[in-house]
Backbone as JSON Lines, residues from 0, in Angstrom:
{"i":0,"aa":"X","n":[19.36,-3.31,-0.4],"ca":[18.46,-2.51,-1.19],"c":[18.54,-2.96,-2.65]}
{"i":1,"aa":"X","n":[17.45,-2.88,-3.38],"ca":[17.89,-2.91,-4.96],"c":[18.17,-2.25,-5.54]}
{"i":2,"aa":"X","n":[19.33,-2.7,-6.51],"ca":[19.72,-1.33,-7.36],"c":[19.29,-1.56,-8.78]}
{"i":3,"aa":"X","n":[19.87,-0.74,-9.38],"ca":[19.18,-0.44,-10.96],"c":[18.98,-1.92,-11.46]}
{"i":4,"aa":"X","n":[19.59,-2.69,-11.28],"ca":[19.77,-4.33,-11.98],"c":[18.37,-4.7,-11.69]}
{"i":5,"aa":"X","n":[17.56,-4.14,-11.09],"ca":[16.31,-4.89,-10.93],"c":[15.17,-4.12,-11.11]}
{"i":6,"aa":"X","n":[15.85,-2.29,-12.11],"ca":[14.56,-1.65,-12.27],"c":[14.1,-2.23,-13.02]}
{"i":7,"aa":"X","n":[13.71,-3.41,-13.79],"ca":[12.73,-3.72,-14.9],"c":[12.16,-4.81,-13.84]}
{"i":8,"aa":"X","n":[10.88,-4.18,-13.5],"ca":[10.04,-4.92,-12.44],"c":[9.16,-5.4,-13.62]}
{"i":9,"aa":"X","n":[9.15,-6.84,-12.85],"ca":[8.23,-8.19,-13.27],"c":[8.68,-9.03,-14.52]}
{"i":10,"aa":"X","n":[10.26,-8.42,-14.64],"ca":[11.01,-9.57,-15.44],"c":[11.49,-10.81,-14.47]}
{"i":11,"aa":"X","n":[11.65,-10.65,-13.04],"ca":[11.81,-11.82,-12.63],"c":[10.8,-12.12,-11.7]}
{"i":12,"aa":"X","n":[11.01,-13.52,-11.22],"ca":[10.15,-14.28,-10.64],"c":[9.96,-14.74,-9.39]}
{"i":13,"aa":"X","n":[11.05,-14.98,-8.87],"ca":[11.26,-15.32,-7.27],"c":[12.0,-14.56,-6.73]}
{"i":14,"aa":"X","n":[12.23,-14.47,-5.25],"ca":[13.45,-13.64,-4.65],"c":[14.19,-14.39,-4.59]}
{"i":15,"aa":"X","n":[15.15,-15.47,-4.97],"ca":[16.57,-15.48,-5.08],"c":[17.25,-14.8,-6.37]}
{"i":16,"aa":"X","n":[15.58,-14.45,-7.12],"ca":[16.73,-13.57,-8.58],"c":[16.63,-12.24,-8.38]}
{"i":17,"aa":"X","n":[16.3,-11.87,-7.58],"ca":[16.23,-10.08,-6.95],"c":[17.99,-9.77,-7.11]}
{"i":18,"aa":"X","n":[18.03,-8.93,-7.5],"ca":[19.68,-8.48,-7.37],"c":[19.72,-7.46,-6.24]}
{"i":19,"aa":"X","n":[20.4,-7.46,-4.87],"ca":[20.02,-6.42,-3.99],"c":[22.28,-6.11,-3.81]}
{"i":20,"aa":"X","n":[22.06,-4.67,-3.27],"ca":[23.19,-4.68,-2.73],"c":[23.07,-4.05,-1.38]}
{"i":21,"aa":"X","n":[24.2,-4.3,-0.04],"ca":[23.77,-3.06,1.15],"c":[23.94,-1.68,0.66]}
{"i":22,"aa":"X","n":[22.78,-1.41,1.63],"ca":[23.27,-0.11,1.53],"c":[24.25,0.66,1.36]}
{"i":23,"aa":"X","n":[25.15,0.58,2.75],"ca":[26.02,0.88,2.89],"c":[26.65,1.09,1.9]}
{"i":24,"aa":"X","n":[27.23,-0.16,1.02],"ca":[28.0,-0.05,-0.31],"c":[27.58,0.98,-1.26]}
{"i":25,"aa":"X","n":[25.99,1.27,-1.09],"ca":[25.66,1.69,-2.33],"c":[25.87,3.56,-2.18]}
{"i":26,"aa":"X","n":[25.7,3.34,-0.19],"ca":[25.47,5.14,-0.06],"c":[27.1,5.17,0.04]}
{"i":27,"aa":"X","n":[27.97,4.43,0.76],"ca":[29.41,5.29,0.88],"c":[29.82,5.14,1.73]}
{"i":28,"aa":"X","n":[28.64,5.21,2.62],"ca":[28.71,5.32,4.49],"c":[28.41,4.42,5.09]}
{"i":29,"aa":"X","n":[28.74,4.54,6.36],"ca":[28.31,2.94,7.43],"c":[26.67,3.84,7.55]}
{"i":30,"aa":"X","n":[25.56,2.82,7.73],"ca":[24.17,2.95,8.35],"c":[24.48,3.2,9.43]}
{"i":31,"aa":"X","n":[23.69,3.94,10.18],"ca":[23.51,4.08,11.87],"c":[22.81,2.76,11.88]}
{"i":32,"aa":"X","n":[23.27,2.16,13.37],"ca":[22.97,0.74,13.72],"c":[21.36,1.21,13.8]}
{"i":33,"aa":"X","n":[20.34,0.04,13.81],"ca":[19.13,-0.12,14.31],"c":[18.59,-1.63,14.85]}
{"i":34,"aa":"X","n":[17.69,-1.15,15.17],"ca":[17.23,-2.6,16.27],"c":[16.1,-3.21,15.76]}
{"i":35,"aa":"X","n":[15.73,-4.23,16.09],"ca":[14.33,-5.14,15.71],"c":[13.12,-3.67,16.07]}
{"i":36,"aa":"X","n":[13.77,-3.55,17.71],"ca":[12.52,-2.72,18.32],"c":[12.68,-1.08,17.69]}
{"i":37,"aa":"X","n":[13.63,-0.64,16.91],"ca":[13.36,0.57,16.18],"c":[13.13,0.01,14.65]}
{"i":38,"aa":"X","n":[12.94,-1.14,14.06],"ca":[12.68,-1.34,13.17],"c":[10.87,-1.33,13.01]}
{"i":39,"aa":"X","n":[10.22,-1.84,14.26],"ca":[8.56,-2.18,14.52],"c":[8.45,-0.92,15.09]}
{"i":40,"aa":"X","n":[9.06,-0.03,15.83],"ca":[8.35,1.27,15.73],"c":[8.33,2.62,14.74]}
{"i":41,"aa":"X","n":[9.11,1.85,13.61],"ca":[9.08,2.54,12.2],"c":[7.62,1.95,11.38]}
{"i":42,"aa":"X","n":[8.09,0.98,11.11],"ca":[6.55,0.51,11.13],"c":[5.5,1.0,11.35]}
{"i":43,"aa":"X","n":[5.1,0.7,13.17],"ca":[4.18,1.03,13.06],"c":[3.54,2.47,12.9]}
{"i":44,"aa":"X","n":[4.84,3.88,13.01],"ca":[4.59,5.14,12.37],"c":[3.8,5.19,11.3]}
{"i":45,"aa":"X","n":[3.63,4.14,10.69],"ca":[3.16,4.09,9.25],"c":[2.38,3.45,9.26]}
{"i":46,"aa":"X","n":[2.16,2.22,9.76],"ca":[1.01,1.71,9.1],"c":[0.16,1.06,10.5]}
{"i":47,"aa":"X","n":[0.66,0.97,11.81],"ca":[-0.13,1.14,12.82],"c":[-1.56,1.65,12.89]}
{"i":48,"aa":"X","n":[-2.28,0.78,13.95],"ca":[-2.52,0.06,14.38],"c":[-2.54,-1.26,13.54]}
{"i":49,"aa":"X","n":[-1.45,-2.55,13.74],"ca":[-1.28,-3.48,13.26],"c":[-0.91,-4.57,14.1]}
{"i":50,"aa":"X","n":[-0.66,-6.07,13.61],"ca":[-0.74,-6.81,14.81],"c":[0.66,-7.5,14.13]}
{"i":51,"aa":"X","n":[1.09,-8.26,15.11],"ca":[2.92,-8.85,14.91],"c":[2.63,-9.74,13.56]}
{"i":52,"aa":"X","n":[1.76,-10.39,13.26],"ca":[1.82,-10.74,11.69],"c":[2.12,-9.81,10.26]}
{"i":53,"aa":"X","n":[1.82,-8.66,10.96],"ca":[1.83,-8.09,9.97],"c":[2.92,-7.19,9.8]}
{"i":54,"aa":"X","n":[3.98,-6.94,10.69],"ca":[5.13,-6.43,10.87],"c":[5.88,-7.26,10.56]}
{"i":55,"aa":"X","n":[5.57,-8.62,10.46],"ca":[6.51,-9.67,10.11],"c":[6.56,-9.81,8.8]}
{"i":56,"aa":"X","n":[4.97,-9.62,8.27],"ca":[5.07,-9.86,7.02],"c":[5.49,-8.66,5.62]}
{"i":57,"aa":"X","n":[5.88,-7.82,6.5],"ca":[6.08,-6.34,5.7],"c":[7.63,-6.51,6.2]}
{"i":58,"aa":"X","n":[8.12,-6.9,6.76],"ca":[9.89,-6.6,7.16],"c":[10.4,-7.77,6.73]}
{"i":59,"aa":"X","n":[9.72,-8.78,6.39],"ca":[10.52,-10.31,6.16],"c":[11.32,-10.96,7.33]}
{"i":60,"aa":"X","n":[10.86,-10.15,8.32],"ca":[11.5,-10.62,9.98],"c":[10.75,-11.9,10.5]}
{"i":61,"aa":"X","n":[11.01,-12.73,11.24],"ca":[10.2,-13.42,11.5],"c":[10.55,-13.87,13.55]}
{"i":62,"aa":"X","n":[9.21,-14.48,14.18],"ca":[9.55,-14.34,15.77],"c":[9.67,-13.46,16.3]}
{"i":63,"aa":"X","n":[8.63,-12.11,16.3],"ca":[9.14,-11.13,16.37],"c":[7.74,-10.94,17.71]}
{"i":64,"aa":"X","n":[7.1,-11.73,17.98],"ca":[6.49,-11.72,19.16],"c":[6.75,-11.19,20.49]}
{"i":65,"aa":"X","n":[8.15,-12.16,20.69],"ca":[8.93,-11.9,22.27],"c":[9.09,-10.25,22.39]}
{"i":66,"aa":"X","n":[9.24,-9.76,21.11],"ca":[10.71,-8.25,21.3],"c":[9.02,-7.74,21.5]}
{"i":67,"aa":"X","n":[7.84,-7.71,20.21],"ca":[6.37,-6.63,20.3],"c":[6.13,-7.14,22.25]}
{"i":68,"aa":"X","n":[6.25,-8.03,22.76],"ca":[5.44,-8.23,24.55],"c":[7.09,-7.33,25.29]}
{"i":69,"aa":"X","n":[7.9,-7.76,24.89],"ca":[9.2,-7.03,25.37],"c":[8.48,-5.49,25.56]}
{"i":70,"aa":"X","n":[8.31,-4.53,24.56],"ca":[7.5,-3.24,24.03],"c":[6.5,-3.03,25.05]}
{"i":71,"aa":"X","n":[5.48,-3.7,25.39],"ca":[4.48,-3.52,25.72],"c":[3.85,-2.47,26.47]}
{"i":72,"aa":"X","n":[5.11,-2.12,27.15],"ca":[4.39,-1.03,27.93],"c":[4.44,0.41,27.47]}
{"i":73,"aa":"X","n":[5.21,0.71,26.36],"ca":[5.7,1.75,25.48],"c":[4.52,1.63,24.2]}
{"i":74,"aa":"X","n":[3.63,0.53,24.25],"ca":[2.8,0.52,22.91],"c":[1.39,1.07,23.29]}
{"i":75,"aa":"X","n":[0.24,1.14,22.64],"ca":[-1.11,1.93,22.11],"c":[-1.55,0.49,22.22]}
{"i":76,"aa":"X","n":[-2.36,0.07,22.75],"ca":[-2.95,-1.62,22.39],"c":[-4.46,-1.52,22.04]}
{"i":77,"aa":"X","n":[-5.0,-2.4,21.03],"ca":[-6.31,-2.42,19.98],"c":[-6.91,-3.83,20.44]}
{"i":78,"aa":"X","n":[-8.22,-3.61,19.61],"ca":[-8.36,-5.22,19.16],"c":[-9.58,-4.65,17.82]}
{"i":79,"aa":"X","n":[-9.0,-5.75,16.87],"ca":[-9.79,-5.51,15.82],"c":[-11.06,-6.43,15.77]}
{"i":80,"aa":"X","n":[-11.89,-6.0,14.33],"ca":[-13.26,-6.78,14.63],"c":[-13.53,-7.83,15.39]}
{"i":81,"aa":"X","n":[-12.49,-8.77,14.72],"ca":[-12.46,-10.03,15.07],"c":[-11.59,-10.55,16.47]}
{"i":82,"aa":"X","n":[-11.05,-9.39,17.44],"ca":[-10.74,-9.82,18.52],"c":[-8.99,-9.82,18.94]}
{"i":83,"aa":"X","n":[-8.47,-10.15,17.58],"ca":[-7.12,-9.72,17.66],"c":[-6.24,-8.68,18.18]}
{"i":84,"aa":"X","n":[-5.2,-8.56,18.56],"ca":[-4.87,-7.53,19.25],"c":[-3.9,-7.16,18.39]}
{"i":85,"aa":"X","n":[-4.34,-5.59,18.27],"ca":[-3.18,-4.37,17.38],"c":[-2.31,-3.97,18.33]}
{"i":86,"aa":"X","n":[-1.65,-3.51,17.87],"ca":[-0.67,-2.3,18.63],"c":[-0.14,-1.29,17.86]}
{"i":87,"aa":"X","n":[0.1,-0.34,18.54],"ca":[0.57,1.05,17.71],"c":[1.33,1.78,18.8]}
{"i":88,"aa":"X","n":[2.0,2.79,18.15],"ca":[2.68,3.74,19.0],"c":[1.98,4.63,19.88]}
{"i":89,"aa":"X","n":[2.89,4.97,20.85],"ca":[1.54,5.59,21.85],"c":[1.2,6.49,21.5]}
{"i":90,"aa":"X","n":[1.48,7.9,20.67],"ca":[1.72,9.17,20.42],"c":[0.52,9.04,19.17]}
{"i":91,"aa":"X","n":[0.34,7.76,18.73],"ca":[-0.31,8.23,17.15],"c":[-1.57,8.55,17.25]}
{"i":92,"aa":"X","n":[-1.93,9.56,16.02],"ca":[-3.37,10.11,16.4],"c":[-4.63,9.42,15.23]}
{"i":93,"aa":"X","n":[-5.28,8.83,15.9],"ca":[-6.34,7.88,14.86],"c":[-7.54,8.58,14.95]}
{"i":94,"aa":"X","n":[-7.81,8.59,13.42],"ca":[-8.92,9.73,13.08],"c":[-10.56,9.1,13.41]}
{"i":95,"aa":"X","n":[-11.1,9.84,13.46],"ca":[-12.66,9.64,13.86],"c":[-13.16,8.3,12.49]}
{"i":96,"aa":"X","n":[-14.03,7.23,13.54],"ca":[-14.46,6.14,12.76],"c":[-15.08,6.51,11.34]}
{"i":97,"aa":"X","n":[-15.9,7.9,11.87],"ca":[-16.48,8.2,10.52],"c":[-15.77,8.94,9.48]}
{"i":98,"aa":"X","n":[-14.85,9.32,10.09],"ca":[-14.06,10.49,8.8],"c":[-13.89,9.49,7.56]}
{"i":99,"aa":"X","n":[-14.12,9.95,6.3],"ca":[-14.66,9.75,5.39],"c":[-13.13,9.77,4.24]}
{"i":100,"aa":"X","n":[-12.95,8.49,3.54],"ca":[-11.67,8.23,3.21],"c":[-11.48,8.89,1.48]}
{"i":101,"aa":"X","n":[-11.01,9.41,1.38],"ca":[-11.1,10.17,-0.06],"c":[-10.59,9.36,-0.98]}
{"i":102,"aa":"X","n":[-10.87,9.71,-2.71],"ca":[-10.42,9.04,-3.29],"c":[-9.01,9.31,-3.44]}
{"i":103,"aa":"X","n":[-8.61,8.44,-3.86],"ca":[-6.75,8.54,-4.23],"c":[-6.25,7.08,-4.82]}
{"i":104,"aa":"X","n":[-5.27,8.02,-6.15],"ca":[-4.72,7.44,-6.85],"c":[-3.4,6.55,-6.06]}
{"i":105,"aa":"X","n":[-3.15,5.26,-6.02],"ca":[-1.65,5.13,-5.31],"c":[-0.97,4.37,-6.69]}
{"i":106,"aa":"X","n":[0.83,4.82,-6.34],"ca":[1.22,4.02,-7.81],"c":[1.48,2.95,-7.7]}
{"i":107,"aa":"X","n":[2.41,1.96,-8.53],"ca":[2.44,0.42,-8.46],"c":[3.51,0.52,-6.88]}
{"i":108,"aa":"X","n":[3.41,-0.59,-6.63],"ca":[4.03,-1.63,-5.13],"c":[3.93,-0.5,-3.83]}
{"i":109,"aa":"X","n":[3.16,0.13,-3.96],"ca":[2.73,1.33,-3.14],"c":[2.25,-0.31,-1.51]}
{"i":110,"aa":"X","n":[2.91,0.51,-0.46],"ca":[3.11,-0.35,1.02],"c":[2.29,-0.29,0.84]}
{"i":111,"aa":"X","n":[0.97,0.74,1.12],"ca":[-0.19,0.58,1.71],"c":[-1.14,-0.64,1.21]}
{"i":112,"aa":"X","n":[-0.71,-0.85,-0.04],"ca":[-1.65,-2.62,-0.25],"c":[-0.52,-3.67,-0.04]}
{"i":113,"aa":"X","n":[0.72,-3.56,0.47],"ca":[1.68,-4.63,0.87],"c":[2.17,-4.87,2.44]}
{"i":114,"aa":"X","n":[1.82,-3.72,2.91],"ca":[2.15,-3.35,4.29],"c":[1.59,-4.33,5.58]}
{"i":115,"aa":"X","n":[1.02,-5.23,5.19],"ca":[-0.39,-5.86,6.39],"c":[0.0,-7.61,5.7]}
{"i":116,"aa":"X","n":[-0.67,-8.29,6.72],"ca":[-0.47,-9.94,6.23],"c":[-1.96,-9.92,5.96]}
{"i":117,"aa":"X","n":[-2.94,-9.23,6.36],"ca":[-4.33,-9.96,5.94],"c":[-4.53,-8.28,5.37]}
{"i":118,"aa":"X","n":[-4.39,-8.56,4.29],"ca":[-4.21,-7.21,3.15],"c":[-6.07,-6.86,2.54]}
{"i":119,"aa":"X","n":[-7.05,-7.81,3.14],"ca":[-8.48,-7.85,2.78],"c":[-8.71,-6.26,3.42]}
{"i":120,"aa":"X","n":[-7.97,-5.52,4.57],"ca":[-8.38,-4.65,4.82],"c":[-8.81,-3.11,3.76]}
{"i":121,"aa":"X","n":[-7.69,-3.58,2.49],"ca":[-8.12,-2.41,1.83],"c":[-8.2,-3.14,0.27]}
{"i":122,"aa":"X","n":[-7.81,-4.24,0.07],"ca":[-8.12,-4.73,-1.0],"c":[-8.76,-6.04,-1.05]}
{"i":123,"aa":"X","n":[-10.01,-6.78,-1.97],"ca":[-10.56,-8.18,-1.92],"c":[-9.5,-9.38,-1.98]}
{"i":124,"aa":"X","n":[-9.9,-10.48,-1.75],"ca":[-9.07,-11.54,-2.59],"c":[-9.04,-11.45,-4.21]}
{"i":125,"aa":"X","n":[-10.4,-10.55,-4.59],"ca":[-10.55,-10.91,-6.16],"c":[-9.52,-9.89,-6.78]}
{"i":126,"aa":"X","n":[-9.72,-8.41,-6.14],"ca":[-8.97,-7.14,-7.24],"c":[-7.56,-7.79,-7.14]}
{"i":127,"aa":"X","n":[-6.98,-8.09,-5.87],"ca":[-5.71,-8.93,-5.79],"c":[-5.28,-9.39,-7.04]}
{"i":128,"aa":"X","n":[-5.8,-10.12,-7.03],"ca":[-5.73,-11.24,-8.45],"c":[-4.94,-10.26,-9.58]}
{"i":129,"aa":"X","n":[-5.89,-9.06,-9.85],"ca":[-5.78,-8.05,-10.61],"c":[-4.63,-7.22,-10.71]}
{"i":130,"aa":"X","n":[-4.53,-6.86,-9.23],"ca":[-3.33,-6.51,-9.23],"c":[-2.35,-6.74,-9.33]}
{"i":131,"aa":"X","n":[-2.13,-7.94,-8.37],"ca":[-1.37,-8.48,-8.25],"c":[-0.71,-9.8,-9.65]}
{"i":132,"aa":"X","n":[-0.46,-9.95,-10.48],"ca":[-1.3,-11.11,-11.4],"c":[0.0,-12.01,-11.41]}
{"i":133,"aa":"X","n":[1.16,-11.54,-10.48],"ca":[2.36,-12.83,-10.92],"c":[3.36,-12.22,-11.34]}
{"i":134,"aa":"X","n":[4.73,-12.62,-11.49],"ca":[6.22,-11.82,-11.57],"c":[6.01,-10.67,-10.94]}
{"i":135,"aa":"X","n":[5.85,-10.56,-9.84],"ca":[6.2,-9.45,-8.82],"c":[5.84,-8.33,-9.2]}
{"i":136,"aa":"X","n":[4.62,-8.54,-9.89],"ca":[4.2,-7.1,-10.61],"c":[3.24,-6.93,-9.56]}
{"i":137,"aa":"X","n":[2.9,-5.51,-9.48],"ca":[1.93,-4.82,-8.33],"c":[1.4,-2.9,-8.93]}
{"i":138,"aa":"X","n":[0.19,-3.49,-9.69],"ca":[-0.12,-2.63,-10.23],"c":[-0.6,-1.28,-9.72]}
{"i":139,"aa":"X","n":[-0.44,0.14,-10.45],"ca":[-1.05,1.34,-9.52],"c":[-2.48,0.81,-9.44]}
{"i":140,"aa":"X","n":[-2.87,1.18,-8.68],"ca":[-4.44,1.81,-8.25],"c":[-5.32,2.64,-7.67]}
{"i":141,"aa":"X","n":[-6.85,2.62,-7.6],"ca":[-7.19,3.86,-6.97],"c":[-8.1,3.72,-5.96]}
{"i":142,"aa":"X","n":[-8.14,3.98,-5.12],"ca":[-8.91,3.83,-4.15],"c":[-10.49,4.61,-3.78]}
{"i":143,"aa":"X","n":[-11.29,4.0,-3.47],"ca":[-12.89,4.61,-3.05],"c":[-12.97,4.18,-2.1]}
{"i":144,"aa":"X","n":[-13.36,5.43,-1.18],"ca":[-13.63,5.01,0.36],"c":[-12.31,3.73,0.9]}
{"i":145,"aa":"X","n":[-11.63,4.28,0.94],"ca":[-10.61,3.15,1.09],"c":[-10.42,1.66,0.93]}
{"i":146,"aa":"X","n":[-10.82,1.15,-0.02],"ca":[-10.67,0.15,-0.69],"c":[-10.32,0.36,-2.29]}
{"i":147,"aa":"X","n":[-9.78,-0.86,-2.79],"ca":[-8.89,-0.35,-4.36],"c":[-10.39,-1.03,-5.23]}
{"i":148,"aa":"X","n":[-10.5,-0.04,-6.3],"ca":[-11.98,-0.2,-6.89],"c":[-11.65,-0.08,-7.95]}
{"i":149,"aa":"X","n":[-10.25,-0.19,-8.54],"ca":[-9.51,-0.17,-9.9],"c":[-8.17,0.0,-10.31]}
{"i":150,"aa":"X","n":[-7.73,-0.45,-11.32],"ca":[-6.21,0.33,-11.65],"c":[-6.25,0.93,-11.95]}
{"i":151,"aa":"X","n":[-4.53,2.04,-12.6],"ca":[-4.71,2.8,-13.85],"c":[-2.93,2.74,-14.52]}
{"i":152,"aa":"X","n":[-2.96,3.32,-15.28],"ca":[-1.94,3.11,-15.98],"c":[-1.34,4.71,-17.25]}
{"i":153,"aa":"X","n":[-0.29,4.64,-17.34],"ca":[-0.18,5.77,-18.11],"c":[0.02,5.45,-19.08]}
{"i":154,"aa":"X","n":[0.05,5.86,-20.78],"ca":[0.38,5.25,-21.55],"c":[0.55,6.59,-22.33]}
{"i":155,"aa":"X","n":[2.0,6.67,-23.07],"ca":[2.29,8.26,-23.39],"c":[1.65,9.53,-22.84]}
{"i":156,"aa":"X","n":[0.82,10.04,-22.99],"ca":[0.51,11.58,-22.59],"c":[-1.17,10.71,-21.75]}
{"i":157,"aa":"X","n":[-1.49,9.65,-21.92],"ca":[-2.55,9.39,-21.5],"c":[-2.98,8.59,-20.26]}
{"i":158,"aa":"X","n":[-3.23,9.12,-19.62],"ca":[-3.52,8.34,-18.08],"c":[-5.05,7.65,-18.29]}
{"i":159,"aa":"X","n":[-4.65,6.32,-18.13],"ca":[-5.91,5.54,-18.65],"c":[-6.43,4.4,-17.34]}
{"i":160,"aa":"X","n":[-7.6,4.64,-16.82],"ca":[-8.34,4.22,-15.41],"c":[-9.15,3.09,-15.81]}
{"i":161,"aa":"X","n":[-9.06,1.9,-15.23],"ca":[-9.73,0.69,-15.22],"c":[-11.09,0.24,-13.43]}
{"i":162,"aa":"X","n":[-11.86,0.79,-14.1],"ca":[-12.52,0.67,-12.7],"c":[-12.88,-0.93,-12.49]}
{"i":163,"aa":"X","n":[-13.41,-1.7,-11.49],"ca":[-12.91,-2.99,-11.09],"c":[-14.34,-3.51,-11.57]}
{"i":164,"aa":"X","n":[-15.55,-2.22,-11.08],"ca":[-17.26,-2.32,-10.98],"c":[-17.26,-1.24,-10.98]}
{"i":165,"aa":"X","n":[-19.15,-0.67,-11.31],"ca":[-19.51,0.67,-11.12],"c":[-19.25,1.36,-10.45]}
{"i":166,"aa":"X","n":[-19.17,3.37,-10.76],"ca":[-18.9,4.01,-9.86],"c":[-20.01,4.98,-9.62]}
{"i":167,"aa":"X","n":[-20.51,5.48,-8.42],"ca":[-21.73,6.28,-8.41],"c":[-20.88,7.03,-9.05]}
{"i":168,"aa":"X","n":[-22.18,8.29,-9.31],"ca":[-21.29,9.56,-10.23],"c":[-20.56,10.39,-9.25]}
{"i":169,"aa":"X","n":[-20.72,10.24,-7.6],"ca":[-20.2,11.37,-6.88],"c":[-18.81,10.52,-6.74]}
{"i":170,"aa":"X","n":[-18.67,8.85,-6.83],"ca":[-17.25,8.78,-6.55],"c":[-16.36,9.02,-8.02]}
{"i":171,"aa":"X","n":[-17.0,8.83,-9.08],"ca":[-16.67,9.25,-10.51],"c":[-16.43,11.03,-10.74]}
{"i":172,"aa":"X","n":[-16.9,11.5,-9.87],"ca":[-16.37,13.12,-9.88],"c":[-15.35,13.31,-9.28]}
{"i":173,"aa":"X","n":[-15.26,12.38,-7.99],"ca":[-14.32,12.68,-7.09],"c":[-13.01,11.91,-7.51]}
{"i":174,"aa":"X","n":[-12.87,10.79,-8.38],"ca":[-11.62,10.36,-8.92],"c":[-11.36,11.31,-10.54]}
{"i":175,"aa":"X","n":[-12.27,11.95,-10.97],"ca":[-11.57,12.73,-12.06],"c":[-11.12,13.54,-11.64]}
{"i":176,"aa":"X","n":[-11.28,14.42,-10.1],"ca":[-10.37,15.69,-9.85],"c":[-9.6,15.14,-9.15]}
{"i":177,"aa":"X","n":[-9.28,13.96,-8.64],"ca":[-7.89,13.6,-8.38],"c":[-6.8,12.79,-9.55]}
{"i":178,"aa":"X","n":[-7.44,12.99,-10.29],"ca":[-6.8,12.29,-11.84],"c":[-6.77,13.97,-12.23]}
{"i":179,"aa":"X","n":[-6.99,14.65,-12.25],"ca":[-6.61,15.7,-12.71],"c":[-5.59,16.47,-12.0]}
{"i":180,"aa":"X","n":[-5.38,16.29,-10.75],"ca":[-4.1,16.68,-9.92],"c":[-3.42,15.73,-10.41]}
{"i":181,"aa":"X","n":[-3.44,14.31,-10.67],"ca":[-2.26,13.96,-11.06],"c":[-1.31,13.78,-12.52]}
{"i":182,"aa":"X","n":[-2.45,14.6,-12.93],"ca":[-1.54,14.85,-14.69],"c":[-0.58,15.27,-14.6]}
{"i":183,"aa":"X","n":[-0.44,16.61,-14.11],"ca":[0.87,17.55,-14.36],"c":[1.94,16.4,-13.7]}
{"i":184,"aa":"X","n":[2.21,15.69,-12.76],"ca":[3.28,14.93,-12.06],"c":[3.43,14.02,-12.98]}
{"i":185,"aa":"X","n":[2.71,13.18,-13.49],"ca":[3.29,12.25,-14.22],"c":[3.01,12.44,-15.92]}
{"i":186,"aa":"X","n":[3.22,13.75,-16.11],"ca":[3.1,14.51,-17.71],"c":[2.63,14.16,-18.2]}
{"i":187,"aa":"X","n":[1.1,13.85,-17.81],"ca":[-0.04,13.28,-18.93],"c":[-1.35,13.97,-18.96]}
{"i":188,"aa":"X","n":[-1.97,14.16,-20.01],"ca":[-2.69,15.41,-20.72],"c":[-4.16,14.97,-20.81]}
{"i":189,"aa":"X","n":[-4.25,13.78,-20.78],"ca":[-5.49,13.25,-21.15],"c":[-6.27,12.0,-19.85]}
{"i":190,"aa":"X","n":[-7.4,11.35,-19.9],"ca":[-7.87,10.84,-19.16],"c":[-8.76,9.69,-20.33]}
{"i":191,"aa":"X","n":[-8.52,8.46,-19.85],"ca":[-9.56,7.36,-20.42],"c":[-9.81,6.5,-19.54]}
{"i":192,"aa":"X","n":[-11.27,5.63,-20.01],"ca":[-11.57,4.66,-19.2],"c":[-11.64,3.62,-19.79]}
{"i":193,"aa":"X","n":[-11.89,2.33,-19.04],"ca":[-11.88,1.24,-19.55],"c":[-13.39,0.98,-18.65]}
{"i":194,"aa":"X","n":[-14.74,-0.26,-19.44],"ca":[-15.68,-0.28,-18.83],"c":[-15.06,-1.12,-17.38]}
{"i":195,"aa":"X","n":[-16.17,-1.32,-16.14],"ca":[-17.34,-0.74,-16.45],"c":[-17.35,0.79,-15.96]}
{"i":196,"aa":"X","n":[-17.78,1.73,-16.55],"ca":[-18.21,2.77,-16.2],"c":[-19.56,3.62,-15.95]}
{"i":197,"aa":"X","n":[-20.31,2.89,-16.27],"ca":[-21.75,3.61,-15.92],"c":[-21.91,3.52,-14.75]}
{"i":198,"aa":"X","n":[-22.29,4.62,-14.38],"ca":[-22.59,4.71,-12.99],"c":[-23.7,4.16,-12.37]}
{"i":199,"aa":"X","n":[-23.59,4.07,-10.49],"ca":[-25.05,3.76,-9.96],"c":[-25.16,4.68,-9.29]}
{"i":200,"aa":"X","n":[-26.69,4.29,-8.66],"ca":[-27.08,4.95,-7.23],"c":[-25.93,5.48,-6.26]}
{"i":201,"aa":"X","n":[-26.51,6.3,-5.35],"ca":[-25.04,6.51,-4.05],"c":[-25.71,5.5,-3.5]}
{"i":202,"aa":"X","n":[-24.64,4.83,-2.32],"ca":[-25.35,3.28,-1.69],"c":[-25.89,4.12,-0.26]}
């Protein structure tokens, strides 16, 4: 795990300068043992329906094929647009195609834009860029209709929103009252934008 030696995120550069220690050392106690195959059904609790690339690429595990066909008969099996095959836990409950994804603020290195190997599902190659920009920095952002359509950032008492492109005005209503739930948590009083902000049409 990392410890404090590495809270100043995006002073370093590669992972051999990550300072990590075990757990163990750090809690006191021995870990309860775990397995590859309770490690991918933690996983996929979370971020399921996903396919073995992408459990690989969120755990830093790698060959992890044999153990997901090992599973198989204990798994939920998919195939996405393009034909690939997901898997998920059997128990999990996946919401209606149309249910309608709200806006929401997530903060920096938040899984849900790290969690997947083909990460286009909720963010472009371009906002990437943005976010993502180098020294392991991984900026907050906010999401429309489930895709990231901007950052934001706090800066003393002021929570200040960078939208990526226009926002109709109904998704621009709907991220100021979730910017307004999130003042009181992160003790900030105020709201700014950065362009572009004029709004469009609803599409």
């Amino acid at each position: 795990m990392h410890n404090p030696a590495t809270g100043t995120w995006g002073s370093w550069g590669t992972r051999s300068a990550v300072s990590v220690t075990p757990a163990e050392t750090w809690l006191g106690q021995p870990m309860a043992p775990a397995t590859a195959k309770d490690l991918i059904r933690r996983y996929l609790a979370a971020f399921g329906p996903a396919g073995i690339m992408d459990v690989q690429a969120w755990s830093g595990l790698t060959r992890l094929g044999e153990i997901v066909s090992d599973m198989r008969a204990e798994l939920r099996h998919h195939r996405d647009p393009d034909g690939r095959e997901l898997v998920d836990v059997a128990d999990a409950e996946l919401p209606d195609p149309d249910t309608p994804a709200p806006v929401r603020l997530l903060p920096a290195f938040d899984n849900a834009l790290l969690g997947h190997a083909d990460r286009t599902r909720i963010i472009s190659h371009e906002d990437r860029k943005r976010v993502m920009p180098g020294q392991a920095q991984v900026r907050p952002t906010f999401l429309v209709n489930g895709h990231v359509h901007g950052s934001w950032s706090l800066k003393g008492e002021t929570l200040h929103l960078t939208p990526f492109r226009p926002l109709t005005a109904t998704d621009q209503a709907a991220l100021e009252q979730e910017t307004e739930r999130l003042l009181p948590f992160v003790g900030g009083k105020n709201v700014s934008y950065s362009s572009p902000i004029a709004t469009r049409p609803p599409s």
